[in-house]
Structures are given as structure tokens and as C-alpha cells.
C-alpha positions as CSV (number, residue, x, y, z in Angstrom):
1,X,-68.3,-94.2,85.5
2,X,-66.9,-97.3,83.7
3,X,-65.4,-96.9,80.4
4,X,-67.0,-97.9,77.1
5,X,-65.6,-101.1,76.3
6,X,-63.7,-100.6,72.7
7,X,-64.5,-102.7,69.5
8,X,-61.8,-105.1,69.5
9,X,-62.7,-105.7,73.2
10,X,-66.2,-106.3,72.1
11,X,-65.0,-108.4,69.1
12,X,-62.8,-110.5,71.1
13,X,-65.8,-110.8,74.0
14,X,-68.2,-112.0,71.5
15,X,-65.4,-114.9,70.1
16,X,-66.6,-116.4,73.3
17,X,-69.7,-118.3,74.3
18,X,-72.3,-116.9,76.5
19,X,-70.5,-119.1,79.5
20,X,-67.2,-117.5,78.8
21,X,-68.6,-114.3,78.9
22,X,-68.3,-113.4,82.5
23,X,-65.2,-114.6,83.0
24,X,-63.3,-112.4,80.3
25,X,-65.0,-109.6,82.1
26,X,-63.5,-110.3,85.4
27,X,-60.0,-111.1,83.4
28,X,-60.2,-107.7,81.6
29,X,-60.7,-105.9,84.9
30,X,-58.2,-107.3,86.4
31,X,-55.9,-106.8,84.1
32,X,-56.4,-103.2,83.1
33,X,-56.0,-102.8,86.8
34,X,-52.7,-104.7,87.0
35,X,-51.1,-103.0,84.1
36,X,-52.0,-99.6,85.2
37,X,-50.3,-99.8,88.4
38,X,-47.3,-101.0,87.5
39,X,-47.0,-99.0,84.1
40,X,-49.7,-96.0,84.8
41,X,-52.3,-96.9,81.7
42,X,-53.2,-100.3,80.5
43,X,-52.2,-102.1,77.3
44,X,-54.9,-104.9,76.7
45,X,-54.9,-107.1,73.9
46,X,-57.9,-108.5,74.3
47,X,-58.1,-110.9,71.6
48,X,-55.0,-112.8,73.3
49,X,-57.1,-112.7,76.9
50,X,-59.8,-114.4,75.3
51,X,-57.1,-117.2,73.9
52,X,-55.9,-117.8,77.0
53,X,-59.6,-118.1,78.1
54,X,-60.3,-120.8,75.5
55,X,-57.0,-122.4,76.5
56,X,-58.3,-123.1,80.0
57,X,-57.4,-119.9,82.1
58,X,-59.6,-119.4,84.7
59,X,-58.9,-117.6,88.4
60,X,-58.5,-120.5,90.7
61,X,-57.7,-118.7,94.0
62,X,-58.0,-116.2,95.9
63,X,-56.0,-113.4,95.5
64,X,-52.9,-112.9,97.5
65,X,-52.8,-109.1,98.8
């Protein structure tokens, strides 16, 4: 069952537009997913992912295994 998403993650989610949306999601999931295997619980500051996402971040290949 997927965690509910906390209110600064909501508050930074909705600092984006509608197009940006989906692509804080995916940042966020990867992420929390990152950070919990190298340091057993995630830390997210999810106003500094969204940010980056205004600055231009966006995945742009595949991931390397």
C-alpha cells in the first residue's frame, strides 16, 4: 500500500503546473527509493525536488542497473 503523501510533499507538488506534475512523482519515487537503500529510510525535501524540476531536471535516460 503506498504511503500517504505528507503536506509539504503536497505543497511543493502543487507549486508545479499540471504538466510538471507527473514528473515530480516519478522524481519522488525514485528518490525515496535511492535514499533508502543506501541510508535505510528516506530524507526528502521535496520543495528542493520540485526546484530542481523548475530548473530543467528531467530523467533523460534510461537507467543504468
Amino acid at each position: 500500500m503506498a504511503e500517504k503523501p505528507s503536506e509539504k510533499q503536497i505543497e511543493a507538488r502543487n507549486s508545479l503546473p499540471d504538466e510538471l506534475k507527473p514528473i515530480f512523482d516519478e522524481f519522488v519515487a525514485d528518490y525515496k527509493y535511492a535514499a533508502t537503500m543506501r541510508h535505510g529510510r528516506p530524507y526528502i525535501s521535496y520543495i528542493v525536488l520540485a526546484d530542481m524540476i523548475r530548473a530543467g531536471w528531467r530523467l533523460s535516460a534510461k537507467p543504468v542497473k
